[in-house]
mmCIF file as gemmi writes it, N, C-alpha and C atoms, coordinates in Angstrom:
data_model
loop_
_atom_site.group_PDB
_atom_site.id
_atom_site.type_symbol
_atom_site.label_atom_id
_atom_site.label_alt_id
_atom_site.label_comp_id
_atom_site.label_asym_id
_atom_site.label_entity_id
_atom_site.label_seq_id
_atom_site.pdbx_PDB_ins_code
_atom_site.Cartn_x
_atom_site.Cartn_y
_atom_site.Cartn_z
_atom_site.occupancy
_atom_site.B_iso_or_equiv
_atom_site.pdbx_formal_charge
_atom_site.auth_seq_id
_atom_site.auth_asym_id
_atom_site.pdbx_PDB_model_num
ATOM 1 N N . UNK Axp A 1 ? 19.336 25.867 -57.448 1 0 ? 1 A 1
ATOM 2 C CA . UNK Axp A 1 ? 20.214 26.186 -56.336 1 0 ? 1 A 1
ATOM 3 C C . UNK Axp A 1 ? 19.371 26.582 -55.127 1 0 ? 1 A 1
ATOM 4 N N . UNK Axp A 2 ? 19.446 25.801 -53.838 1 0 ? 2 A 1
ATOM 5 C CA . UNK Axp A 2 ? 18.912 26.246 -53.114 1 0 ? 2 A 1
ATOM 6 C C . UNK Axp A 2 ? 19.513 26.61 -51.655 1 0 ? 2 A 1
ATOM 7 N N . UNK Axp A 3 ? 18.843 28.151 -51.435 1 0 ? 3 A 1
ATOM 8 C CA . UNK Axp A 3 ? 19.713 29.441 -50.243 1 0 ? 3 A 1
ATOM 9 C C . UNK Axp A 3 ? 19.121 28.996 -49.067 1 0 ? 3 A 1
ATOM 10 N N . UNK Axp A 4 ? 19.486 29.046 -48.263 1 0 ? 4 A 1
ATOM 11 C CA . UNK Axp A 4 ? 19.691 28.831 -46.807 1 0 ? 4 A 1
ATOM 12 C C . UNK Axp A 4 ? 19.12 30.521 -46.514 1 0 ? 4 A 1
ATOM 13 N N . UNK Axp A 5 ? 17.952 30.605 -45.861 1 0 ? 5 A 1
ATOM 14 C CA . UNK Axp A 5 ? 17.273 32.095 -45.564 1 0 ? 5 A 1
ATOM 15 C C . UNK Axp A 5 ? 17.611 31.749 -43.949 1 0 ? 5 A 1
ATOM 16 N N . UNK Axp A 6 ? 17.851 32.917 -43.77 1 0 ? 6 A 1
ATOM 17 C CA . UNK Axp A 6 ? 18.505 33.383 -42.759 1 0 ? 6 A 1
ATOM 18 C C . UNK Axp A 6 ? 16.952 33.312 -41.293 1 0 ? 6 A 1
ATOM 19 N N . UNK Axp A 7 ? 17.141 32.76 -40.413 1 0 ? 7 A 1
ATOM 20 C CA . UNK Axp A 7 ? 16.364 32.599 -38.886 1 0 ? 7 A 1
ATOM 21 C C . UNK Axp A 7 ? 16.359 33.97 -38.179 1 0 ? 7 A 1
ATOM 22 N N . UNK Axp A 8 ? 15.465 34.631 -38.688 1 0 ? 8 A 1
ATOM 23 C CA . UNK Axp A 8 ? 15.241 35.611 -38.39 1 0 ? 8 A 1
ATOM 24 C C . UNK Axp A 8 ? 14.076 36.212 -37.914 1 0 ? 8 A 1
ATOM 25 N N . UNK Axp A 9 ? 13.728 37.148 -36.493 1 0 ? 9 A 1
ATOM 26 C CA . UNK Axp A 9 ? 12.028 36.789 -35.913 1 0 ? 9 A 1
ATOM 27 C C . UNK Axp A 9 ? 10.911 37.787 -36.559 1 0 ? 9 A 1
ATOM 28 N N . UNK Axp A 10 ? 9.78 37.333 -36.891 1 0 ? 10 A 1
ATOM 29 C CA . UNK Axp A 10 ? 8.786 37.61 -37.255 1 0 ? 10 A 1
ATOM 30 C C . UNK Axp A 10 ? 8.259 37.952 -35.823 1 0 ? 10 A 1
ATOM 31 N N . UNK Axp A 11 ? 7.999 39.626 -36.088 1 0 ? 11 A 1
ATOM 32 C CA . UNK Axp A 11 ? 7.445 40.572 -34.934 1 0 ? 11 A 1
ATOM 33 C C . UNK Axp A 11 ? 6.494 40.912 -35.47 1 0 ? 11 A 1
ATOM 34 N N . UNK Axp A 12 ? 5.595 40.981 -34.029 1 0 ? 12 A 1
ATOM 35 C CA . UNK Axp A 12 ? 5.741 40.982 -33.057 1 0 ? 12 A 1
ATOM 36 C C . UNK Axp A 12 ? 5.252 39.803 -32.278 1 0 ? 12 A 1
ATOM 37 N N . UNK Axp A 13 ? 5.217 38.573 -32.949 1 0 ? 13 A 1
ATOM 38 C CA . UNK Axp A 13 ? 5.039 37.343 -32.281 1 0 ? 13 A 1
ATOM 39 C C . UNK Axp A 13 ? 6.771 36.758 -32.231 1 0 ? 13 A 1
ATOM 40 N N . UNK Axp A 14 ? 7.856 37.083 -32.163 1 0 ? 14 A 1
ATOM 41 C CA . UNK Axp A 14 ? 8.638 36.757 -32.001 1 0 ? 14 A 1
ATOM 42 C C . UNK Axp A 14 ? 8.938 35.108 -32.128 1 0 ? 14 A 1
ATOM 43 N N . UNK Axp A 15 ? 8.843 34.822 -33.251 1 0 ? 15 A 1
ATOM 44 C CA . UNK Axp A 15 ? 8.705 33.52 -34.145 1 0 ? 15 A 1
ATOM 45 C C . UNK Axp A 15 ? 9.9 33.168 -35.349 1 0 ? 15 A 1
ATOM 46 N N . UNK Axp A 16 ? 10.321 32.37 -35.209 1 0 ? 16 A 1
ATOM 47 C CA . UNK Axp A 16 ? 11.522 32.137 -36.678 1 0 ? 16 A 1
ATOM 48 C C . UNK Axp A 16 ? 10.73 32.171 -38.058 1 0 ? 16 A 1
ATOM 49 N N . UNK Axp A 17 ? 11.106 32.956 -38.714 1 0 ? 17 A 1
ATOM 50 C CA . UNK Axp A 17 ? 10.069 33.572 -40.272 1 0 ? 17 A 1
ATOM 51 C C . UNK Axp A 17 ? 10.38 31.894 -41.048 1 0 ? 17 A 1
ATOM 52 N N . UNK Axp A 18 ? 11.221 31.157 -40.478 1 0 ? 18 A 1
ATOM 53 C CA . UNK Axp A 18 ? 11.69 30.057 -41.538 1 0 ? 18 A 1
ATOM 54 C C . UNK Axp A 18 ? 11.054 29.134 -40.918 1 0 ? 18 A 1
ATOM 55 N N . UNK Axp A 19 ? 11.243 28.546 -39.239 1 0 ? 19 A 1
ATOM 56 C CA . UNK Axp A 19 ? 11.255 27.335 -38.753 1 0 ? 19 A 1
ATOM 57 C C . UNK Axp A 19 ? 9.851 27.441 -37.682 1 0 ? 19 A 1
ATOM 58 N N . UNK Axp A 20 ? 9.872 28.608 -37.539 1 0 ? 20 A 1
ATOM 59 C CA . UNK Axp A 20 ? 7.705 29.066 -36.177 1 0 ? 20 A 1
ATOM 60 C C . UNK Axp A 20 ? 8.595 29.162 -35.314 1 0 ? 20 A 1
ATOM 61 N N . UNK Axp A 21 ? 9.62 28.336 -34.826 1 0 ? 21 A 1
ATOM 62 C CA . UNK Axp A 21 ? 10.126 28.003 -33.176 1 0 ? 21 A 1
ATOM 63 C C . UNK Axp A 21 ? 10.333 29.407 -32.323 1 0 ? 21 A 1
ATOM 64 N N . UNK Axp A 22 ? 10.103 29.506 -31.678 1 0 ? 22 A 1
ATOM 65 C CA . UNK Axp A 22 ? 10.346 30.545 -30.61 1 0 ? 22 A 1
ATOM 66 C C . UNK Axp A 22 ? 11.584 31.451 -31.201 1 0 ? 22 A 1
ATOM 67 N N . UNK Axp A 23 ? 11.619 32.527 -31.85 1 0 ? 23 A 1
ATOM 68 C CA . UNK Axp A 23 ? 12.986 33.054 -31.754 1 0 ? 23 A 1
ATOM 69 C C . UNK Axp A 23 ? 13.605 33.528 -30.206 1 0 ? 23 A 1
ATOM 70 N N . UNK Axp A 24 ? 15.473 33.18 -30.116 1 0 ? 24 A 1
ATOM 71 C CA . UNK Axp A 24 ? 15.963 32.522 -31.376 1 0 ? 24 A 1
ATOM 72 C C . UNK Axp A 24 ? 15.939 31.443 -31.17 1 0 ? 24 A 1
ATOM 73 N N . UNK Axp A 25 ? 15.496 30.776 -32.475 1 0 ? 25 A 1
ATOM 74 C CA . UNK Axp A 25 ? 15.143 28.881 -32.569 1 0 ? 25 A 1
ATOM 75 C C . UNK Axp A 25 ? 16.951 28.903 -32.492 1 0 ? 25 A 1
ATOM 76 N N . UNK Axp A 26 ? 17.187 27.452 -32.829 1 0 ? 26 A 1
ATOM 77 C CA . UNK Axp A 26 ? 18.243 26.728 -32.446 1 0 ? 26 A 1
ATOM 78 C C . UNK Axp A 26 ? 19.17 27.087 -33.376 1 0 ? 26 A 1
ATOM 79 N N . UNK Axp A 27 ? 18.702 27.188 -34.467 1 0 ? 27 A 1
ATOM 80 C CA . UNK Axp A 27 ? 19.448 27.748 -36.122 1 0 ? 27 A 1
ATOM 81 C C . UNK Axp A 27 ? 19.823 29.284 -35.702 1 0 ? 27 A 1
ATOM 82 N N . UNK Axp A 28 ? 19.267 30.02 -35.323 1 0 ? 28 A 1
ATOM 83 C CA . UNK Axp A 28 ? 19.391 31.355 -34.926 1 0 ? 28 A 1
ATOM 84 C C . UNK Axp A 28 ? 20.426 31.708 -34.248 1 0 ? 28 A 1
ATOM 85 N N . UNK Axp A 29 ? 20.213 30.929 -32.703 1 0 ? 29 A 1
ATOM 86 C CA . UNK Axp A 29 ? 21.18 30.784 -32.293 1 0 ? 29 A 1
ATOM 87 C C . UNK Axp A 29 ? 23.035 30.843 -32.519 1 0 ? 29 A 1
ATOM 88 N N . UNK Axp A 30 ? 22.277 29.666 -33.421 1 0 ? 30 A 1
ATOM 89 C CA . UNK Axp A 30 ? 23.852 28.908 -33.861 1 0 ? 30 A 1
ATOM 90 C C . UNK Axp A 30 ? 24.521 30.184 -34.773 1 0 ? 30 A 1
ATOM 91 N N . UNK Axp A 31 ? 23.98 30.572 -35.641 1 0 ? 31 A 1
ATOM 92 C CA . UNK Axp A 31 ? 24.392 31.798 -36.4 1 0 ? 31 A 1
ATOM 93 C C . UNK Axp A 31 ? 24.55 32.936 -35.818 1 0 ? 31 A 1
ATOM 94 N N . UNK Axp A 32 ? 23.89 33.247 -34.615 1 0 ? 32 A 1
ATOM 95 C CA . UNK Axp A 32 ? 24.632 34.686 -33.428 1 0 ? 32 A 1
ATOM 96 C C . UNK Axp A 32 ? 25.898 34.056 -33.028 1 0 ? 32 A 1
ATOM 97 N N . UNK Axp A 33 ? 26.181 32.805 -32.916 1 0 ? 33 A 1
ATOM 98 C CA . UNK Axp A 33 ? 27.1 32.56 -32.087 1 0 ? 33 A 1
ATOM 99 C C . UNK Axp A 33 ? 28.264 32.841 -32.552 1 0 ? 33 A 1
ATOM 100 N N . UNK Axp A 34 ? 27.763 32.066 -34.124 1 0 ? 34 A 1
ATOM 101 C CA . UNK Axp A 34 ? 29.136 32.523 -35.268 1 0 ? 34 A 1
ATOM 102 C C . UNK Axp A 34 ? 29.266 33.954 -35.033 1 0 ? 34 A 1
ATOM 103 N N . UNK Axp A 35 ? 28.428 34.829 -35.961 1 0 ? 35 A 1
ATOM 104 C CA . UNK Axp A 35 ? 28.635 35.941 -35.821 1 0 ? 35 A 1
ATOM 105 C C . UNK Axp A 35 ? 29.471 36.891 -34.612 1 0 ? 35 A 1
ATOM 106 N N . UNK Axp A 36 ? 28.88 36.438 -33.518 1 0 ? 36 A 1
ATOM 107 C CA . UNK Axp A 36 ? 29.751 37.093 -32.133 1 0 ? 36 A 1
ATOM 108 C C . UNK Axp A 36 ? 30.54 36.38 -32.03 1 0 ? 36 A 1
ATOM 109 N N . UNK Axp A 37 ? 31.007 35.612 -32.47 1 0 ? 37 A 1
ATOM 110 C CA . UNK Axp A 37 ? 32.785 34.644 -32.092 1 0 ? 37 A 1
ATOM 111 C C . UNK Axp A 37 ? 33.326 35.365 -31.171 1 0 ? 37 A 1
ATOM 112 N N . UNK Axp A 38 ? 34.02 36.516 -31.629 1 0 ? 38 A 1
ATOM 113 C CA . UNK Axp A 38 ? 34.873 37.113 -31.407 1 0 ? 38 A 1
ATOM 114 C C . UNK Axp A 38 ? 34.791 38.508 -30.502 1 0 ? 38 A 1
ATOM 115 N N . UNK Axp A 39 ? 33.191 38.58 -29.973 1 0 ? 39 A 1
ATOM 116 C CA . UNK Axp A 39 ? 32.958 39.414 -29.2 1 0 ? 39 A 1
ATOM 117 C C . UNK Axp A 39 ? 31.505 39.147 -28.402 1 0 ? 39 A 1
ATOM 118 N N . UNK Axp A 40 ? 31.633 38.49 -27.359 1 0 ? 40 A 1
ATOM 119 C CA . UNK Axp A 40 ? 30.616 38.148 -26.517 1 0 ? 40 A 1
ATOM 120 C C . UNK Axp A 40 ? 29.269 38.857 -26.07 1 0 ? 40 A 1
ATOM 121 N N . UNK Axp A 41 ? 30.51 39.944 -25.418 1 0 ? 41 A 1
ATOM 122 C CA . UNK Axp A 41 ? 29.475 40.652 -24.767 1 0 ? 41 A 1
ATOM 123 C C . UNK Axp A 41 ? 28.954 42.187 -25.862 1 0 ? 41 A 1
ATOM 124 N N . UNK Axp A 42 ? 29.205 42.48 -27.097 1 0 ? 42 A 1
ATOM 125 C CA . UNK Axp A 42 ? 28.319 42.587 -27.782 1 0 ? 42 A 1
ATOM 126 C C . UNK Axp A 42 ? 26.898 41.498 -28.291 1 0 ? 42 A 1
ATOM 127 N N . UNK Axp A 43 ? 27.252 40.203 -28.094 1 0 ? 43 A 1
ATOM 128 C CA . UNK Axp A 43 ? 26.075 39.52 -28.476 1 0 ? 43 A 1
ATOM 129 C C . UNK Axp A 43 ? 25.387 40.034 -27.441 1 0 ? 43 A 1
ATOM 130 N N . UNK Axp A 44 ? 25.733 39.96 -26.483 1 0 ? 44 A 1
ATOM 131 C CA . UNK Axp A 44 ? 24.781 40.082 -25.236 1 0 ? 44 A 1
ATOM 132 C C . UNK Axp A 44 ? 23.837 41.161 -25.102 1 0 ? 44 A 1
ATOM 133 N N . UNK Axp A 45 ? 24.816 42.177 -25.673 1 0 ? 45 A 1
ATOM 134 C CA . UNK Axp A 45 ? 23.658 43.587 -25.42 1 0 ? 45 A 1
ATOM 135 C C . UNK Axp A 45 ? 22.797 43.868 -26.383 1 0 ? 45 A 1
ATOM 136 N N . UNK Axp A 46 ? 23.111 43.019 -27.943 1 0 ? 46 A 1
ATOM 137 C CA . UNK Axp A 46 ? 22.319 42.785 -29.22 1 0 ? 46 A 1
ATOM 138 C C . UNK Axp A 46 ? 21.094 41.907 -28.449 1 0 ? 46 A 1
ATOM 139 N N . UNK Axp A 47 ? 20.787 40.611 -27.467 1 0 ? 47 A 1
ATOM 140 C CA . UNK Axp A 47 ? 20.334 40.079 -26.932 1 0 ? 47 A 1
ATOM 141 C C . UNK Axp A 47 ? 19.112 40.809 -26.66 1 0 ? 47 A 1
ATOM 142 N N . UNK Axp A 48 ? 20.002 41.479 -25.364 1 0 ? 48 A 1
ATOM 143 C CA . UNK Axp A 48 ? 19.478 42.483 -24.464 1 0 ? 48 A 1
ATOM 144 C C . UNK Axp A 48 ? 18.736 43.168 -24.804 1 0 ? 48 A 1
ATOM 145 N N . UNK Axp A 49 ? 18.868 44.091 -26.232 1 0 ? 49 A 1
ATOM 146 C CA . UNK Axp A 49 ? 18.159 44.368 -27.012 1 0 ? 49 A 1
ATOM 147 C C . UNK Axp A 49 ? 16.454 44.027 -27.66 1 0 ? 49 A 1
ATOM 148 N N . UNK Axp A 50 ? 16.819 43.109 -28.253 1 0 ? 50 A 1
ATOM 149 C CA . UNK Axp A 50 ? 16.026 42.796 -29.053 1 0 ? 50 A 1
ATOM 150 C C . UNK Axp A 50 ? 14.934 41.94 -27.522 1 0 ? 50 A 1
ATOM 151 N N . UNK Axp A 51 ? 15.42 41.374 -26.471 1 0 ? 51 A 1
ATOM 152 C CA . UNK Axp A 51 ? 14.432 41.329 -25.37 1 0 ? 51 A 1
ATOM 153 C C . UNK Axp A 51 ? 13.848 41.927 -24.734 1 0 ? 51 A 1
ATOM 154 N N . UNK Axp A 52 ? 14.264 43.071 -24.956 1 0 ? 52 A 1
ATOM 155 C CA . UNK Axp A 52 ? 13.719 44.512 -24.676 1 0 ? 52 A 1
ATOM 156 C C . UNK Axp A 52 ? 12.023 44.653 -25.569 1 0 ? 52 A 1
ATOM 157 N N . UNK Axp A 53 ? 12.658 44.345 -26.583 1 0 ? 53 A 1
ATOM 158 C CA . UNK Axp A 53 ? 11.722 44.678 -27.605 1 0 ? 53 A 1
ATOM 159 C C . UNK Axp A 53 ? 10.425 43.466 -27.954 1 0 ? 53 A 1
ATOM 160 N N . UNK Axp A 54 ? 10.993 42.624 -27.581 1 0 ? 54 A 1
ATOM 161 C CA . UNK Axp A 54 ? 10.416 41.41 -27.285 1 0 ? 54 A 1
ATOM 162 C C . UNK Axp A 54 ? 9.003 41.338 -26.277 1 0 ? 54 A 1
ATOM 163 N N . UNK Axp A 55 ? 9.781 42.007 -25.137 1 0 ? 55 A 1
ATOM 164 C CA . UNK Axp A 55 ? 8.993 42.35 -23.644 1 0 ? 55 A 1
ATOM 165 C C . UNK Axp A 55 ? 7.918 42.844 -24.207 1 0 ? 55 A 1
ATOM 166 N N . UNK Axp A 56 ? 8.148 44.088 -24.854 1 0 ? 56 A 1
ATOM 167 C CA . UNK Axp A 56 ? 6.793 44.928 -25.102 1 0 ? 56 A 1
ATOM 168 C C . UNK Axp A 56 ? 5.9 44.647 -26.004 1 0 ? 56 A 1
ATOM 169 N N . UNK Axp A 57 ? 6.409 43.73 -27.089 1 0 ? 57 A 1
ATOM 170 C CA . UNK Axp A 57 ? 5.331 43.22 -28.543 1 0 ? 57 A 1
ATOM 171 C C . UNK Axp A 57 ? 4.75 42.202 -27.401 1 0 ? 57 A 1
ATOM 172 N N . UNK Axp A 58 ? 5.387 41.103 -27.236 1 0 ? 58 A 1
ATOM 173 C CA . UNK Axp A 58 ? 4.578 39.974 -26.314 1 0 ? 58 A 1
ATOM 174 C C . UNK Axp A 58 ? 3.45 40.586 -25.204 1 0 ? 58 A 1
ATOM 175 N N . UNK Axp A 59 ? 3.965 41.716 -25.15 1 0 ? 59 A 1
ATOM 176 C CA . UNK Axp A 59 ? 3.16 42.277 -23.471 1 0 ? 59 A 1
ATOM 177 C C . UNK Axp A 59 ? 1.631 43.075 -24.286 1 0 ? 59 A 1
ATOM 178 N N . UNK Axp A 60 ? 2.027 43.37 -25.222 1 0 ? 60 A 1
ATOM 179 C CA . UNK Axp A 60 ? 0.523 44.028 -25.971 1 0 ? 60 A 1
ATOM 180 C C . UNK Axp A 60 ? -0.174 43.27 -26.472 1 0 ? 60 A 1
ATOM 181 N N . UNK Axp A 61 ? 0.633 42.149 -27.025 1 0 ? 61 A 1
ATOM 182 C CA . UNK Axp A 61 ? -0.408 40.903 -27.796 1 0 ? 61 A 1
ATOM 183 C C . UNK Axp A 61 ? -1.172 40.875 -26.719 1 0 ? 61 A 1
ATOM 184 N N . UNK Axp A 62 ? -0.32 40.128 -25.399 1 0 ? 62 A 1
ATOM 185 C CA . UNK Axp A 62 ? -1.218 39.649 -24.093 1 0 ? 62 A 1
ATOM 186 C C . UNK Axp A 62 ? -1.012 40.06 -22.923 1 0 ? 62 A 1
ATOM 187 N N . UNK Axp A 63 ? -1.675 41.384 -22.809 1 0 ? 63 A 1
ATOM 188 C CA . UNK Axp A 63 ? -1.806 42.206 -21.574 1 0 ? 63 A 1
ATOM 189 C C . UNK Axp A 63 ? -1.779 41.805 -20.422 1 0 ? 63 A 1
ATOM 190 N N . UNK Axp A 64 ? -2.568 40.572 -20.281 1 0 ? 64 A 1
ATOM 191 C CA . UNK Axp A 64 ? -3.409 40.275 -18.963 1 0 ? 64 A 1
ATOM 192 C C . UNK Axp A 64 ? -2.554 38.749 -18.45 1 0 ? 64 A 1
ATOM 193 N N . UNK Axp A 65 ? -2.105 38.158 -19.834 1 0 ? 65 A 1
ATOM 194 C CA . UNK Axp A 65 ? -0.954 37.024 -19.372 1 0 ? 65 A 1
ATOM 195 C C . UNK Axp A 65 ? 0.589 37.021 -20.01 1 0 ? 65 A 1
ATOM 196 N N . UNK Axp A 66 ? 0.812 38.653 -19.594 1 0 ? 66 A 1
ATOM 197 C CA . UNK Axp A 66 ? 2.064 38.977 -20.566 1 0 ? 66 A 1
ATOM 198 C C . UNK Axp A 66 ? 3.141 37.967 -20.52 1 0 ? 66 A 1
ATOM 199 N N . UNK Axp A 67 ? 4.283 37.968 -20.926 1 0 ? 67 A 1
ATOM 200 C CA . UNK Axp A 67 ? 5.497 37.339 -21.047 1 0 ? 67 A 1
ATOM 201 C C . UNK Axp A 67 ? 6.399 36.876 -19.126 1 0 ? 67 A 1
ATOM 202 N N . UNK Axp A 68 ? 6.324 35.642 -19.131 1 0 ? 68 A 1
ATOM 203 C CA . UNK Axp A 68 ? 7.239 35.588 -17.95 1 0 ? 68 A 1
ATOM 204 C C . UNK Axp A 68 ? 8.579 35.8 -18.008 1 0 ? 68 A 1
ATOM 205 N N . UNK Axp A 69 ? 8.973 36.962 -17.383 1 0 ? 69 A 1
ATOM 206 C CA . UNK Axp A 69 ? 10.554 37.554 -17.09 1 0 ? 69 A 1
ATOM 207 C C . UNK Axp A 69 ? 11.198 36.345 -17.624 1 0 ? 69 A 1
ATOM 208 N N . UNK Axp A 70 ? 11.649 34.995 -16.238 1 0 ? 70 A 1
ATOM 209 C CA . UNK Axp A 70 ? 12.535 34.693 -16.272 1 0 ? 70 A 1
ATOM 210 C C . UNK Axp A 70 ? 12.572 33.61 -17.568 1 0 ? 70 A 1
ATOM 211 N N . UNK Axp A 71 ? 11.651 33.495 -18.025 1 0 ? 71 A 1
ATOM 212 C CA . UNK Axp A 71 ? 10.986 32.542 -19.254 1 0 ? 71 A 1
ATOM 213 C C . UNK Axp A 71 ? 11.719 33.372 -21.005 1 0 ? 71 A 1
ATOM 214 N N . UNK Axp A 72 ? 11.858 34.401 -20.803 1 0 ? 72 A 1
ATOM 215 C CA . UNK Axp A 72 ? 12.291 35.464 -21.558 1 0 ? 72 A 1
ATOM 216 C C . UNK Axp A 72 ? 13.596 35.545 -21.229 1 0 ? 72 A 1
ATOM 217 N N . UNK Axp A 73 ? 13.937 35.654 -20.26 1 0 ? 73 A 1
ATOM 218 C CA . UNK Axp A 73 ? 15.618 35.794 -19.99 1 0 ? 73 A 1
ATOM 219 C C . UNK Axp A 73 ? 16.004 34.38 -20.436 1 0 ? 73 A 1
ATOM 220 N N . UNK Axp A 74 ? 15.874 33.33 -20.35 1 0 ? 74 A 1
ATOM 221 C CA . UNK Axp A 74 ? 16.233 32.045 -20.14 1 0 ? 74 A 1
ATOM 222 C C . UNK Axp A 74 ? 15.944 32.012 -21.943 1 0 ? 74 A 1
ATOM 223 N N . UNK Axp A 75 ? 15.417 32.073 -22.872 1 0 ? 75 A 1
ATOM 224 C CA . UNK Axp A 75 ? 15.065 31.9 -23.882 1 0 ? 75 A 1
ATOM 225 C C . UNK Axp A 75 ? 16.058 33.103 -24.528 1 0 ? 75 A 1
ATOM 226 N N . UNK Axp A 76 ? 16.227 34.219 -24.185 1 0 ? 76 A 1
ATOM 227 C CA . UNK Axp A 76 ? 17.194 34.968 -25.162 1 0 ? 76 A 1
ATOM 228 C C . UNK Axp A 76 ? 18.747 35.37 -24.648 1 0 ? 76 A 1
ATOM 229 N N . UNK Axp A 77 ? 18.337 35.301 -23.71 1 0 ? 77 A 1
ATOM 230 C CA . UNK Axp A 77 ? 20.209 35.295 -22.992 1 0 ? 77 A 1
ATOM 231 C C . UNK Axp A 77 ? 20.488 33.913 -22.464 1 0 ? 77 A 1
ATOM 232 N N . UNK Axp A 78 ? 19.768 33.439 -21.572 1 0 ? 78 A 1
ATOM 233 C CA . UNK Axp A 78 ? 20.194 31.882 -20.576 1 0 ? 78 A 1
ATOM 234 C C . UNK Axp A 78 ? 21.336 31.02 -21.305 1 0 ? 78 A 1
ATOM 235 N N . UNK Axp A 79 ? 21.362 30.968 -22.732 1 0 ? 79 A 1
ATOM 236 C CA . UNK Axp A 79 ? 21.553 30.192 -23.944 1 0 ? 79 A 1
ATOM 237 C C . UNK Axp A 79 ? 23.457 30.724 -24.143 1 0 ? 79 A 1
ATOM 238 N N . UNK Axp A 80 ? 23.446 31.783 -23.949 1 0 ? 80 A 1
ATOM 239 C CA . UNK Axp A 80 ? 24.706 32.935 -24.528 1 0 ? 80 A 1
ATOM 240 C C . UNK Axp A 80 ? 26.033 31.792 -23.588 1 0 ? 80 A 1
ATOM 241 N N . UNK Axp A 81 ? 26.758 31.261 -24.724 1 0 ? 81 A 1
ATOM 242 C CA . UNK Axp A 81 ? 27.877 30.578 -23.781 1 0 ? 81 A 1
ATOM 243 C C . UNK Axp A 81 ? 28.878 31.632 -23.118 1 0 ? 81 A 1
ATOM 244 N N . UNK Axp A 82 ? 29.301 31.184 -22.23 1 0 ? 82 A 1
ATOM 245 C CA . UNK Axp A 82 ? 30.372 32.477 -21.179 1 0 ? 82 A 1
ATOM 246 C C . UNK Axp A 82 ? 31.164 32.239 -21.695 1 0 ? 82 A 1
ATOM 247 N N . UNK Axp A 83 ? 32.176 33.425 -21.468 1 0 ? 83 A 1
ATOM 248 C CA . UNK Axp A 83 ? 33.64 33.511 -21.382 1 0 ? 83 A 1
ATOM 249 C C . UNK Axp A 83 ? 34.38 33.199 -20.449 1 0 ? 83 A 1
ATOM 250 N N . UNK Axp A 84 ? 35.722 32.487 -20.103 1 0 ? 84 A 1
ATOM 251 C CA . UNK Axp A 84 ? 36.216 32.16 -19.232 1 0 ? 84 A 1
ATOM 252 C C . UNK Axp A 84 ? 37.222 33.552 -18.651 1 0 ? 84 A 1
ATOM 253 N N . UNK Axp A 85 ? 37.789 33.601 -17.791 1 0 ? 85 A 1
ATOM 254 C CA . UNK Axp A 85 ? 38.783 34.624 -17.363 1 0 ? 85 A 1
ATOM 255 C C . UNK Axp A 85 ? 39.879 34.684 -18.564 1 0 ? 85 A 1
ATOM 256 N N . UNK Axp A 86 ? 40.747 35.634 -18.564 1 0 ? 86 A 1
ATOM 257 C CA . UNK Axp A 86 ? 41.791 35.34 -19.967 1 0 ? 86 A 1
ATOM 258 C C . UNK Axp A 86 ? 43.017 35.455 -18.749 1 0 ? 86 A 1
């Protein structure tokens, strides 16, 4: 029987422990999305979060060519589909 392991990032290189791809790889993704169905803007601040945390592992690996902002925003939020007005 074989399990489907969960896309989850290997810190502090912020890497998919399953697939290398940049977390969140595409699988990752897809499984926050499920997960937040039903509440957006908690994904967002879970996001927000973990880019937070992101910022600072990436920024110690490489001090001198740390992480580009909008390269980081665009890779962990850019992705987050909107909500329309209700």
């Amino acid at each position: 029987m074989v399990t489907d392991r969960p896309h989850l990032p290997l810190r502090p290189l912020w890497l998919c422990r399953v697939c290398a791809a940049p977390w969140p790889c595409a699988t990752a993704r897809l499984a926050l999305v499920a997960e937040y169905a039903h509440d957006r803007v908690a994904l967002s601040v879970y996001l927000c979060t973990v880019l937070y945390d992101a910022a600072a592992d990436l920024h110690r690996l490489h001090p001198h060519d740390g992480p580009d902002p909008a390269a980081l925003f665009a890779r962990f939020l850019g992705w987050v589909p909107r909500t329309g007005p209700k």
